[in-house]
TORZAMI-668329 format. One line per 10 residues: number of its first residue (from 1); their letters; for each residue y, x, z of C-alpha. Coordinates in Angstrom, 2 decimals. Layout:
residues N
NUM) A) Y,X,Z ~ ... $
//
This chain:
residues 366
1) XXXXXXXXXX) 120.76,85.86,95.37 ~ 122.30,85.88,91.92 ~ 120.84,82.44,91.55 ~ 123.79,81.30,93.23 ~ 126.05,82.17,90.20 ~ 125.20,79.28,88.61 ~ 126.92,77.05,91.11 ~ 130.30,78.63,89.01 ~ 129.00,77.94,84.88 ~ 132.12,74.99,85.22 $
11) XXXXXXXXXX) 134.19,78.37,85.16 ~ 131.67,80.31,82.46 ~ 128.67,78.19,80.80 ~ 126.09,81.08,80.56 ~ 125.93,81.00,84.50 ~ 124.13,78.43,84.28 ~ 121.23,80.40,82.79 ~ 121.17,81.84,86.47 ~ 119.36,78.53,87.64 ~ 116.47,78.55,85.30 $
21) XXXXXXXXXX) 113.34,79.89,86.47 ~ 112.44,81.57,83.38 ~ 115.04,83.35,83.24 ~ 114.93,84.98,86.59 ~ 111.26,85.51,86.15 ~ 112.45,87.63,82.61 ~ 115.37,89.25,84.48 ~ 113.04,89.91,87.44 ~ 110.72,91.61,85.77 ~ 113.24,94.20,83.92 $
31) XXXXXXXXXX) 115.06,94.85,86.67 ~ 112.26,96.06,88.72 ~ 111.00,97.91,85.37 ~ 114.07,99.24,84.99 ~ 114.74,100.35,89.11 ~ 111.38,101.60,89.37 ~ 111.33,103.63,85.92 ~ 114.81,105.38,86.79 ~ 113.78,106.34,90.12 ~ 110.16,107.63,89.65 $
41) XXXXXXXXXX) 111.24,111.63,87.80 ~ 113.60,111.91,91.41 ~ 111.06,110.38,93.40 ~ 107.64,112.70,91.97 ~ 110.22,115.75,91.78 ~ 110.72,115.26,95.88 ~ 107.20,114.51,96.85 ~ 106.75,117.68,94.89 ~ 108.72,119.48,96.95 ~ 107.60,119.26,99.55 $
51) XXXXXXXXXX) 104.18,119.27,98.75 ~ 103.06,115.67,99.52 ~ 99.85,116.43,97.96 ~ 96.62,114.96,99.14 ~ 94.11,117.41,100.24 ~ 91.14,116.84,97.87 ~ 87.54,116.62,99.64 ~ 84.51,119.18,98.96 ~ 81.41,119.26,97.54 ~ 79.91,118.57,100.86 $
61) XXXXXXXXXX) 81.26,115.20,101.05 ~ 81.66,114.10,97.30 ~ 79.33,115.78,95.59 ~ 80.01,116.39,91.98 ~ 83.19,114.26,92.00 ~ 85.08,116.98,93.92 ~ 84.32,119.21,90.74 ~ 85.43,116.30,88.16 ~ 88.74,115.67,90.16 ~ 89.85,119.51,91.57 $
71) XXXXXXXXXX) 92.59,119.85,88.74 ~ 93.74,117.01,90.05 ~ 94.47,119.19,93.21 ~ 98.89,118.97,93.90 ~ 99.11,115.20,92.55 ~ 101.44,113.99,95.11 ~ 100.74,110.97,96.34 ~ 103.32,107.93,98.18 ~ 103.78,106.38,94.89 ~ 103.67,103.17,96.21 $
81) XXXXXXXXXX) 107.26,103.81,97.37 ~ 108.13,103.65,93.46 ~ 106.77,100.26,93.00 ~ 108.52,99.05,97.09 ~ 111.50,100.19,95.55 ~ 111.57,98.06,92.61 ~ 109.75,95.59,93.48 ~ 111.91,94.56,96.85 ~ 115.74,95.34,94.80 ~ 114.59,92.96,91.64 $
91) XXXXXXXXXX) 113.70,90.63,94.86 ~ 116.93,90.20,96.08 ~ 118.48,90.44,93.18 ~ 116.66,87.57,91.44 ~ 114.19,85.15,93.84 ~ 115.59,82.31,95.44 ~ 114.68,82.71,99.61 ~ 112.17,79.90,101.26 ~ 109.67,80.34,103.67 ~ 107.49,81.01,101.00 $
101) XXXXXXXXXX) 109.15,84.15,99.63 ~ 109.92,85.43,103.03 ~ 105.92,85.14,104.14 ~ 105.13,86.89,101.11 ~ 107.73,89.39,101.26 ~ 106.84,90.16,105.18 ~ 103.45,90.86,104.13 ~ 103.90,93.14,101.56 ~ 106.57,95.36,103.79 ~ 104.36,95.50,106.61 $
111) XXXXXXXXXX) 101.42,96.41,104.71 ~ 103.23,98.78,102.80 ~ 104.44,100.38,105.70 ~ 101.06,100.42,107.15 ~ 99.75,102.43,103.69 ~ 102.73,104.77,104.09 ~ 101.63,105.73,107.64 ~ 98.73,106.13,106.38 ~ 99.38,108.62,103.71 ~ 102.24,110.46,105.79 $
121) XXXXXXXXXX) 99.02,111.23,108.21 ~ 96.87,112.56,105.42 ~ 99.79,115.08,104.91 ~ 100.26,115.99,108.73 ~ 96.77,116.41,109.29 ~ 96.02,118.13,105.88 ~ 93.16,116.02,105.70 ~ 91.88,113.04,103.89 ~ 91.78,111.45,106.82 ~ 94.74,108.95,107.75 $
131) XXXXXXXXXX) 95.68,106.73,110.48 ~ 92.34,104.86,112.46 ~ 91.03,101.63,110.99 ~ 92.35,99.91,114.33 ~ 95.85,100.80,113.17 ~ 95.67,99.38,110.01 ~ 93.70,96.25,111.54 ~ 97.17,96.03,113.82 ~ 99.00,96.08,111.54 ~ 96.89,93.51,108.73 $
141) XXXXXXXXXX) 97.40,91.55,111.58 ~ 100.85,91.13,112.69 ~ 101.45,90.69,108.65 ~ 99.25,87.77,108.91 ~ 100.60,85.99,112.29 ~ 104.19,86.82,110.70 ~ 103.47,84.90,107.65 ~ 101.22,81.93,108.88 ~ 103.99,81.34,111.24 ~ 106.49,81.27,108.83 $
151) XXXXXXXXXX) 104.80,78.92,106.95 ~ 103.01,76.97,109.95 ~ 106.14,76.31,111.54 ~ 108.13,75.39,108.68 ~ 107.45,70.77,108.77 ~ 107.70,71.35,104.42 ~ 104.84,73.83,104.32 ~ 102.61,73.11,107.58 ~ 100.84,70.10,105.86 ~ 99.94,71.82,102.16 $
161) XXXXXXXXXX) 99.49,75.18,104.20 ~ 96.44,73.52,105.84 ~ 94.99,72.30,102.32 ~ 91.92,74.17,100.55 ~ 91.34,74.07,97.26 ~ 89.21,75.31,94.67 ~ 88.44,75.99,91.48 ~ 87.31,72.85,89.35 ~ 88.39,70.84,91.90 ~ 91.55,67.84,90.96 $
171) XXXXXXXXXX) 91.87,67.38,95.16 ~ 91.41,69.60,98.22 ~ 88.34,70.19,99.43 ~ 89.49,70.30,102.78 ~ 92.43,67.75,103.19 ~ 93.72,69.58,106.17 ~ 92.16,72.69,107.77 ~ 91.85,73.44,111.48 ~ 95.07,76.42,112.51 ~ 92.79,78.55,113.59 $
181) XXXXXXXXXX) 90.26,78.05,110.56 ~ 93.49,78.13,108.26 ~ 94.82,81.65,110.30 ~ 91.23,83.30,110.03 ~ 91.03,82.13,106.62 ~ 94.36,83.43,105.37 ~ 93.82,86.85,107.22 ~ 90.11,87.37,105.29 ~ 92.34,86.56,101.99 ~ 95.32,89.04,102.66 $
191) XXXXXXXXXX) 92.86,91.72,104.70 ~ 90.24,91.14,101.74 ~ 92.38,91.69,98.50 ~ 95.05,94.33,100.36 ~ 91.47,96.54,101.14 ~ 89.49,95.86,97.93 ~ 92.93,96.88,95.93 ~ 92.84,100.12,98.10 ~ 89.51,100.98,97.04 ~ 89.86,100.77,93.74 $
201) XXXXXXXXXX) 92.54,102.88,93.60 ~ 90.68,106.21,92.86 ~ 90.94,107.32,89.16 ~ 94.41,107.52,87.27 ~ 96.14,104.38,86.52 ~ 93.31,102.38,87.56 ~ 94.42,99.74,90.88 ~ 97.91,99.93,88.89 ~ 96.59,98.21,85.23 ~ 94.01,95.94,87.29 $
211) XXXXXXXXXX) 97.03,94.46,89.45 ~ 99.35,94.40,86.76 ~ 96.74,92.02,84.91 ~ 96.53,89.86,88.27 ~ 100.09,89.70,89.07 ~ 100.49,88.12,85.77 ~ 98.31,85.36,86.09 ~ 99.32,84.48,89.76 ~ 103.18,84.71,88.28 ~ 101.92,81.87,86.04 $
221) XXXXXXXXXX) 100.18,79.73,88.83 ~ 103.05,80.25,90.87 ~ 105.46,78.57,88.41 ~ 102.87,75.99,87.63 ~ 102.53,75.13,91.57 ~ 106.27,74.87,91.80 ~ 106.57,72.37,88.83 ~ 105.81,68.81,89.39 ~ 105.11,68.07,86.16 ~ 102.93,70.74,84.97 $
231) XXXXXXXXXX) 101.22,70.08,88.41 ~ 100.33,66.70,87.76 ~ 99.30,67.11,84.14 ~ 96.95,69.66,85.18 ~ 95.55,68.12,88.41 ~ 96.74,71.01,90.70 ~ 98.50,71.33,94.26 ~ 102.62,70.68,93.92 ~ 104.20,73.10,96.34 ~ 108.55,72.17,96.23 $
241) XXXXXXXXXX) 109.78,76.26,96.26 ~ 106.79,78.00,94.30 ~ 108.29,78.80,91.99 ~ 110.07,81.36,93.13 ~ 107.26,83.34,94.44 ~ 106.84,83.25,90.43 ~ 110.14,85.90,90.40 ~ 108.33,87.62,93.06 ~ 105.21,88.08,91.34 ~ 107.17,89.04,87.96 $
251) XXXXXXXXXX) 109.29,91.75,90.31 ~ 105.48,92.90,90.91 ~ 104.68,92.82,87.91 ~ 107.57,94.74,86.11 ~ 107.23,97.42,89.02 ~ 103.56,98.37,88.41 ~ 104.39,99.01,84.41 ~ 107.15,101.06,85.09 ~ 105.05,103.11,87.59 ~ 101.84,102.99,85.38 $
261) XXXXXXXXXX) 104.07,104.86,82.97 ~ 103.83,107.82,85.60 ~ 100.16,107.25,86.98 ~ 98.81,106.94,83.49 ~ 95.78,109.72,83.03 ~ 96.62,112.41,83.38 ~ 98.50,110.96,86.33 ~ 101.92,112.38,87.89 ~ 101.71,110.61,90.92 ~ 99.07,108.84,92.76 $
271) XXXXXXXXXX) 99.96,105.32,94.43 ~ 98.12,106.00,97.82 ~ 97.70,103.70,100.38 ~ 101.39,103.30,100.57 ~ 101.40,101.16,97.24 ~ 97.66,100.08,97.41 ~ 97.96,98.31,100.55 ~ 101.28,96.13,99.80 ~ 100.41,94.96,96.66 ~ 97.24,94.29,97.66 $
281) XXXXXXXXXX) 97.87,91.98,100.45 ~ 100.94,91.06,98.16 ~ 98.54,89.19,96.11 ~ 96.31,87.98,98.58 ~ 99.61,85.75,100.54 ~ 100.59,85.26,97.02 ~ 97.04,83.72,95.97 ~ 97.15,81.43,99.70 ~ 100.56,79.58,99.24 ~ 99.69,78.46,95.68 $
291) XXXXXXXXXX) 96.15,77.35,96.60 ~ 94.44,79.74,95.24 ~ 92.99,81.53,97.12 ~ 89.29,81.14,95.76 ~ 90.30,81.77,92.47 ~ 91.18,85.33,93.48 ~ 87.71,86.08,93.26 ~ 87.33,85.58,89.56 ~ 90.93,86.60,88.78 ~ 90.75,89.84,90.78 $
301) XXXXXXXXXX) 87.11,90.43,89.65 ~ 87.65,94.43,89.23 ~ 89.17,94.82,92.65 ~ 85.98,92.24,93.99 ~ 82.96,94.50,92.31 ~ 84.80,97.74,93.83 ~ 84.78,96.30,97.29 ~ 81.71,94.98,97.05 ~ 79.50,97.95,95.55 ~ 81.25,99.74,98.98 $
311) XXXXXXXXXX) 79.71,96.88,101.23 ~ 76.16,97.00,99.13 ~ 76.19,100.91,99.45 ~ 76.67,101.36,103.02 ~ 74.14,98.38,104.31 ~ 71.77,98.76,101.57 ~ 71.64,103.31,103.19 ~ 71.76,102.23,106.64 ~ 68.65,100.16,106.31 ~ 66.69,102.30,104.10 $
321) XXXXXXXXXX) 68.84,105.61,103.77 ~ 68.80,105.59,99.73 ~ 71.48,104.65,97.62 ~ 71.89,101.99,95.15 ~ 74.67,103.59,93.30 ~ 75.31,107.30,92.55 ~ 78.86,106.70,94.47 ~ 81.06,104.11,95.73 ~ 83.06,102.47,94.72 ~ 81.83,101.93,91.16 $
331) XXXXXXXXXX) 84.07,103.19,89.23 ~ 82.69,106.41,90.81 ~ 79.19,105.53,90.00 ~ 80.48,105.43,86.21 ~ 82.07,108.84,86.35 ~ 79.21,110.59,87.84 ~ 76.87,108.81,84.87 ~ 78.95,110.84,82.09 ~ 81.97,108.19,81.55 ~ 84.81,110.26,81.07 $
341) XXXXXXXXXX) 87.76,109.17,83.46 ~ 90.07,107.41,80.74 ~ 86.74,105.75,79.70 ~ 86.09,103.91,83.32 ~ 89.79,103.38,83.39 ~ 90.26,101.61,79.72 ~ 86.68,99.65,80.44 ~ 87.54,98.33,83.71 ~ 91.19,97.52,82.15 ~ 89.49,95.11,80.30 $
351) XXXXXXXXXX) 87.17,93.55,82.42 ~ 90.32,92.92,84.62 ~ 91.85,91.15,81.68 ~ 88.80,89.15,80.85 ~ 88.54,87.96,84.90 ~ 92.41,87.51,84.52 ~ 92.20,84.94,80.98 ~ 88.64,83.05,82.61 ~ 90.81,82.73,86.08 ~ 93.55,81.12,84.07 $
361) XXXXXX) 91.25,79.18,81.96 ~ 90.09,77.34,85.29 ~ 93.70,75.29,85.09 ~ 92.11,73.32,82.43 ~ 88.69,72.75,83.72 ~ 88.87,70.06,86.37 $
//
């Protein structure tokens, strides 16, 4: 929105600061810092109030992690509304609108209000148990019809919409994908990252540091994608309007460090699913429009190992009812084998920057 100011620097030359990209992507980022930051003491004193804790599970169903986390026991939880907040103002504010920001944006709001659902359940039923997995599958869903359509429907995104690309690769690997493949596809990318994000948020400050780590990169592909020169130079996909999901991803970004201030160890408020879920499937639609998708799996290599010690745990006990790890998701397994908390925390912190730096690195090798 304020990118329109600079139609006016005749009038005042420093408006026209309001065109450049890196500038918004700076501004962007403070400004949801700044929102998020400001609102979090009102926001943790409420949930507070009215006792928006999660109620922690027993012994009987986490074993020796219910006696690790029961001071925990009162952290509210619904954080995630700290980082919407932010995150969606320094939107407005500062990213130019195109189908790609709006498919991005519809995600995350739907997701997010999936997660908050979610978490509001957890407090009606006193339970940890929130809405069904069909609900959330509704809802993953209609986020991901929303946004292919968007983008589907839209002649200037339909044909790069239906490229694949990967890492390594100067051209697509699949000039132009089948709708249906492309839908599926795009759903097991937003579903994928928007669940694997949710899992790993289990120990203070942990999803929050990962994604900010992520969101950083994909900020930088994002303004890459969106530049024609930097596009050809480095053999990538050019796709007119990426930039901007660049602001987004910098509104992202500056939201999660204000709230990590708050969920740091020993955490004041918990994201929940409310927060987990949106950012998640934030940087899934994210890692789609700029074509890269596959990448996500290196880049997001912390949220990948969580989700996928959860799928090794459950088929490798169904089939012969032992367990490879002493809990899932890993970070758990860590705890219970004497890693203090802000030990698995600060550890996985930097394995998520190391995925992040050899994700990026992949720009050069092609």
């Amino acid at each position: 929105m304020l990118s329109e100011l600079s139609n006016f620097e005749s009038y005042w030359g420093p408006l026209r600061l309001f065109r450049y990209l890196s500038f918004r992507c700076v501004m962007a980022t403070v400004t949801a810092f700044v929102v998020s930051f400001a609102i979090a003491p009102l926001v943790i004193s409420y949930l507070r109030g009215i006792k928006s804790a999660q109620v922690q599970r027993g012994a009987a169903e986490v074993g020796k992690l219910a006696e690790l986390h029961a001071w925990k026991s009162g952290t509210p939880i619904m954080g995630g509304l700290i980082i919407f907040a932010g995150l969606v103002l320094s939107a407005i504010l500062w990213c130019g609108f195109n189908s790609l920001t709006a498919a991005a944006m519809l995600v995350y709001i739907l997701l997010t209000a999936a997660g908050f659902l979610d978490d509001y359940q957890k407090l009606i039923k006193k339970n940890s148990e929130g809405v069904s997995a069909k609900v959330k599958l509704a809802f993953q869903s209609a986020a991901v019809l929303g946004a292919f359509a968007i983008l589907y429907f839209n002649p200037a995104y339909k044909s790069s919409m239906l490229e694949l690309w990967a890492p390594f690769c100067k051209t697509p690997i699949i000039e132009q994908m089948p709708a249906l493949f492309a839908l599926a596809f795009l759903w097991l990318v937003i579903a994928g990252s928007s669940n694997a994000v949710n899992l790993t948020d289990g120990l203070d400050g942990l999803a929050t540091g990962c994604t900010i780590s992520v969101m950083l990169v994909y900020g930088i592909f994002a303004y890459l994608t969106g530049n024609a020169i930097a596009a050809e130079y480095l053999h990538i996909s050019m796709v007119p309007g990426a930039g901007e999901l660049a602001v987004l991803c910098c509104a992202a970004l500056g939201a999660c460090m204000a709230f990590l201030w708050y969920n740091c160890y020993p955490a004041s408020i918990w994201m929940g699913d409310t927060g987990s879920l949106g950012i998640g499937g934030l940087v899934g639609a994210v890692a789609f429009m700029v074509h890269q998708p596959i990448t996500l799996v290196l880049v997001g290599g912390i949220f990948v190992m969580e989700a996928a010690s959860v799928i090794i745990q459950v088929g490798y006990y169904k089939r012969t009812k032992k367990r490879i790890f002493r809990k899932s998701p890993i970070h758990h397994h860590f705890e219970e084998g004497g890693w203090r908390e802000t030990q698995v925390v600060l550890r996985f912190w930097i394995l998520s920057l190391i995925f992040a730096l050899a994700g990026l690195a992949t720009l050069k090798l092609r």
